[in-house]
N, C-alpha and C positions, 0 to 999 in steps of 0.2 A: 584641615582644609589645605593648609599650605603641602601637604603629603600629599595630596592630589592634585596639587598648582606641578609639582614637581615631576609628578607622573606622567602627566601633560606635558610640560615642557619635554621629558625624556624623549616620548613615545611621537614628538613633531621632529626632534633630533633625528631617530632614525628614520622615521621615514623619506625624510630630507635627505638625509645620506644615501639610504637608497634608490631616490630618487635619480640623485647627481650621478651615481657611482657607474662607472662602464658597465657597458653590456658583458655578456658572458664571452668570451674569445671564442669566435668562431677557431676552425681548425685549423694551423697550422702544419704544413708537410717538411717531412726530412729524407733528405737521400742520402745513401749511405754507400760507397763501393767498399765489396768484399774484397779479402784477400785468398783467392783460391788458386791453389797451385797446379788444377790437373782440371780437364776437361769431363762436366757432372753433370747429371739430370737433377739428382736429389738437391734438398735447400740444403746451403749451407750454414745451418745454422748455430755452428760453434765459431765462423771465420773470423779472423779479424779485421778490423775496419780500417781500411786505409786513408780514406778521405769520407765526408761529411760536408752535409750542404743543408741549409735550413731556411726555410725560408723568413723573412722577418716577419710579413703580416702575408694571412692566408693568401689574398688577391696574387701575389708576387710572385712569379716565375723563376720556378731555378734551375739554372744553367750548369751545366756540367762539361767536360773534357774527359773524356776516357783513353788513355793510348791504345797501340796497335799491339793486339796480345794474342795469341793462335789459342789457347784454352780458352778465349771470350770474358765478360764479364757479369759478374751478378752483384746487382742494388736491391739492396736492403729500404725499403721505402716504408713509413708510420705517419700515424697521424697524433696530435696530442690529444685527442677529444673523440668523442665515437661519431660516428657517421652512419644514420638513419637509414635504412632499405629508400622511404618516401624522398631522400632528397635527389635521388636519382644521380648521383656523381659518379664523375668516367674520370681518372687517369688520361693525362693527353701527355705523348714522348712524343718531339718533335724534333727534326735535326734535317739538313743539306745533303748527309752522307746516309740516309735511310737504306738497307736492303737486307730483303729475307725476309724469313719467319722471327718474331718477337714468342719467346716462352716465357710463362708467367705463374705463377702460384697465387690465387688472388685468397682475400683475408679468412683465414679461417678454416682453408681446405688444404687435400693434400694430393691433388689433382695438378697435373702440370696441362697449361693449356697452349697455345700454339696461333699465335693469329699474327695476320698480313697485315700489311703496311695498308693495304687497302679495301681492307675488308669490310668496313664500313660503308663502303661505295662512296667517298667521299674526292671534289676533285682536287686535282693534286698539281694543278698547275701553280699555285699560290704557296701552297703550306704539303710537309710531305712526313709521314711519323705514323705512330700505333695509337688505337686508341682501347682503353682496357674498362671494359665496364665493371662495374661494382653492381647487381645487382642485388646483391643481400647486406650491403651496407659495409661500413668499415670501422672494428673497432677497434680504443684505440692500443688494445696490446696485442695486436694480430698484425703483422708487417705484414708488406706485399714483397715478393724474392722474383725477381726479373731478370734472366737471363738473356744478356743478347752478343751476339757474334763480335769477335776481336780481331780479324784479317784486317778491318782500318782505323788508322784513327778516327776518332769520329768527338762531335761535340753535340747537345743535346738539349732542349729546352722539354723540363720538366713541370705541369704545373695541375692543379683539379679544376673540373668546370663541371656543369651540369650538362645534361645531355641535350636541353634545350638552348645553351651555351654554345654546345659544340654543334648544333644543326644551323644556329644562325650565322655562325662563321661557312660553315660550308656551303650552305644556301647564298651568302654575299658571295663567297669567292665565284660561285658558277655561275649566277650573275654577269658577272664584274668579265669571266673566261666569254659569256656567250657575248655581251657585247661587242669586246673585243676583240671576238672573231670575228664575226658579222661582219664589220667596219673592214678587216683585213681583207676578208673573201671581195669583199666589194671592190676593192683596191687589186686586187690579183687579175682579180676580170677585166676590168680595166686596162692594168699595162700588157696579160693577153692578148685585147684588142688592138695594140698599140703594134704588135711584134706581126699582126697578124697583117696590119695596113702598112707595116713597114721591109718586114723581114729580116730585120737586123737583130746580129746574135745579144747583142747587148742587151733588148728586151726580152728577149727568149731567158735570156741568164737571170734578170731580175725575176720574169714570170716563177722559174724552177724556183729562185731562194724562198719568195713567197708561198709559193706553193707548200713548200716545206717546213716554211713557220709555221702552216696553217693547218697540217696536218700534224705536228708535233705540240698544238695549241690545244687540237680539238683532242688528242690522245689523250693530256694531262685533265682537259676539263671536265672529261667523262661525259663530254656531250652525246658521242655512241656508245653502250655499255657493252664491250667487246669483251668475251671470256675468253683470257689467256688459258691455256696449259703448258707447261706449266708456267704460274704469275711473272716469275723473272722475265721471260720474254718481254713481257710488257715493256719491261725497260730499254732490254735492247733495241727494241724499236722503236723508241723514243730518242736513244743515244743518235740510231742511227737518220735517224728524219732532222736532230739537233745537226749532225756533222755534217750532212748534205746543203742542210741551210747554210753552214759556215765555209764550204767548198766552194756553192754557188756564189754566196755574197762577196768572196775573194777574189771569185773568177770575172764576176759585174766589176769590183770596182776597178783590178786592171785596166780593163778594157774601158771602160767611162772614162776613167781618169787621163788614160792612154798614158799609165803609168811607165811601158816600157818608152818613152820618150823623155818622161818629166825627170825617172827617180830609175835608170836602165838597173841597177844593184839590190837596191831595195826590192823591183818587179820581182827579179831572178829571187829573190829569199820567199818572196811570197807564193812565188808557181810552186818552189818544192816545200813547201809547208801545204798547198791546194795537194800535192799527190803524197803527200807523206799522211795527210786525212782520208787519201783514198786509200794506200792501204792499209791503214788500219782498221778504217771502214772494215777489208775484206778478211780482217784479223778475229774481229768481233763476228760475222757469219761464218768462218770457217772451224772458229776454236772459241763459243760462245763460254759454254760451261767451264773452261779453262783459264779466260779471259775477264771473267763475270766482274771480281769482287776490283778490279785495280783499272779496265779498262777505260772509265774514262776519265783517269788521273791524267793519261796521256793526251787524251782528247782534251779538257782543261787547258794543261800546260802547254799545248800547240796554239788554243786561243788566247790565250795570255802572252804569247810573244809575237803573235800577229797581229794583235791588236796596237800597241806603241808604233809595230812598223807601219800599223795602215795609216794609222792617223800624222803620223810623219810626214808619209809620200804624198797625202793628201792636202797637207800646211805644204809643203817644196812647190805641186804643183800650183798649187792655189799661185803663192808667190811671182813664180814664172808664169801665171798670164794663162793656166788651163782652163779652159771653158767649162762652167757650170760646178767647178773645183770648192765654191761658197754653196755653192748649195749640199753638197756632197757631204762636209763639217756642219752645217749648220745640222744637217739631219744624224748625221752617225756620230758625232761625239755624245749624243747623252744615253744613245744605245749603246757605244763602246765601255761607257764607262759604266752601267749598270752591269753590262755582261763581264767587264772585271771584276765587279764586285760579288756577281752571281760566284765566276770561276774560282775565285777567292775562299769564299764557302767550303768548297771542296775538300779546300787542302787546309779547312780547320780557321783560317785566319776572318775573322770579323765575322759579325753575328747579325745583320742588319734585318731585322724582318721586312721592310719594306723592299726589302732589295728585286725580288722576284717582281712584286706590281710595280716599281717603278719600271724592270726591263718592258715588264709588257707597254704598260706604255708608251715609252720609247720605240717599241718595235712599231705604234700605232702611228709617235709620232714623225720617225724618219720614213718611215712611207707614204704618208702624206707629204713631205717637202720633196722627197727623191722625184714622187707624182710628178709634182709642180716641174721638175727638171726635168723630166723624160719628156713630158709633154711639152714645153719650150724646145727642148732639142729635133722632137721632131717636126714642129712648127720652123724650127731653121731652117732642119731640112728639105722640108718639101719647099722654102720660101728659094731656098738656095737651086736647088733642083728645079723649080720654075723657069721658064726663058723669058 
């Protein structure tokens, strides 16, 4: 009897313990950078490992830094545990400095494949990267060998999701794109209107900056499904819709601020950074494919030191007594400072992912107050203009 009391007890023990005991660890992912000394198609799979990244628990995104290498680089990517055909998981490479073709050897093949940063038709105003599907599942002694381009430095968020994971993010972002055109479009017609009962260049120059958020808005959000040939273009004309916006917005606040009065030194540094954007403008349409991988490092680095100076001449004037100078700051300081934080991106430094929606934002909400000042200013005007 008591051999049985004992049995008993044993057989409550484990199941208690089994009970308690953690689930099975879902997967975990590791990246791995090759050490490969010559530019290859085939996997490299004797290389040595230079750097290693693991993530701690599956959920967790891992971040990476690759220097600027002319042979490119290949990661080495595994999982610890197998991955099921049915649980439908995609590979998502995401990063600020995205461009090209992404080559991939996905698990268990010896197929090299070849896909776009955008080939999922996904919008790209929010988040910009490869997405690599796993079809046939992932086990877990089968690496994935990823080859991608080394002309930049570049930094990378690596992480797995499901594919209904990765549709709900894309579905929010375009969303989140068509709203916030919408709103803008509305707002462009508007000071349009304004330029058109007025005729003053100053609303004509907002008109244009707008215009040009709004087509470099609609570009990213794939709200038209335009087929490039080849895809790079896509970008270029995005670059180029981005620098026009940033010509015209330099050339508004001039003149708004009637900078060459307030800040005459500061003005003069800002007119040749407005034509030093134009021609590189004409640098990027005349020598695109020449141009492609480094052009708008330069474009960057001209918004980044136009930016301290606008917001400068913009505090001086305020200071000195310039008309509608508080509205001016109240609206472009939290655009200026996302769009340093976007430009930041570029050049590798801070990883913010919110960084892109707050810009938009920003752009939603310095057009709304700028509004409120165009439309006071020409309520002076005509009040003034009155006999």
């Amino acid at each position: 009897m008591r051999g049985h009391w004992t049995s008993a007890w044993i057989a409550c023990l484990i199941a208690l313990a089994a009970a308690c005991a953690p689930p099975a660890a879902a997967q975990a992912l590791t990246v791995e950078l090759l050490k490969v000394e010559r530019m290859q198609r085939e996997r490299p799979l004797d290389a040595a490992v230079v750097a290693r990244w693991t993530a701690a628990v599956p959920a967790d995104v891992i971040r990476i830094e690759v220097p600027r290498r002319a042979a490119g680089h290949w990661l080495r990517l595994s999982v610890d545990r197998d991955i099921g055909a049915d649980e439908q998981r995609s590979l998502s490479i995401e990063g600020a400095r995205v461009f090209g073709m992404l080559r991939y050897y996905a698990p268990g093949t010896d197929r090299l494949i070849e896909i776009s940063p955008v080939a999922s038709g996904q919008a790209t105003l929010l988040r910009m990267g490869w997405e690599l599907p796993l079809p046939q599942g992932w086990k877990r002694g089968d690496p994935v060998y990823v080859q991608m381009q080394g002309r930049i430095s570049s930094a990378f968020a690596i992480s797995l999701s499901t594919r209904a994971e990765l549709a709900r993010r894309y579905e929010s972002d375009r969303r989140f794109a068509v709203v916030t055109y919408s709103i803008l479009l509305l707002m462009t017609l508007f000071v349009a209107a304004l330029w058109v009962a007025t005729r003053e260049t100053v609303y004509l120059l907002y008109s244009a900056y707008m215009v040009c958020m709004s087509a470099y808005m609609l570009l990213l959000s794939r709200l038209i499904d335009i087929q490039w040939d080849p895809m790079i273009v896509r970008d270029g004309v995005g670059w180029a819709a981005a620098t026009l916006a940033t010509v015209f917005q330099l050339a508004f606040s001039l003149r708004f601020l009637d900078l060459p009065r307030w800040a005459p030194r500061i003005s003069m540094v800002l007119r040749a950074i407005v034509w030093i954007n134009v021609a590189w403008l004409l640098v990027l349409a005349l020598a695109f494919r020449q141009v492609y991988f480094y052009w708008y490092i330069v474009g960057n680095a001209l918004l980044l030191l136009a930016i301290p100076l606008l917001l400068y001449a913009a505090f001086k004037a305020w200071r000195r007594g310039a008309e509608f100078a508080g509205y001016y700051l109240l609206g472009w300081t939290p655009l200026m400072v996302f769009a340093c934080l976007s430009a930041l991106k570029a050049f590798g430094v801070g990883s913010a992912e919110w960084a892109e929606r707050g810009l938009v934002l920003a752009v939603v909400l310095e057009s709304g107050v700028l509004m409120m000042a165009l439309t006071q200013r020409a309520a002076a005007r005509h009040r003034r203009a009155a006999p």
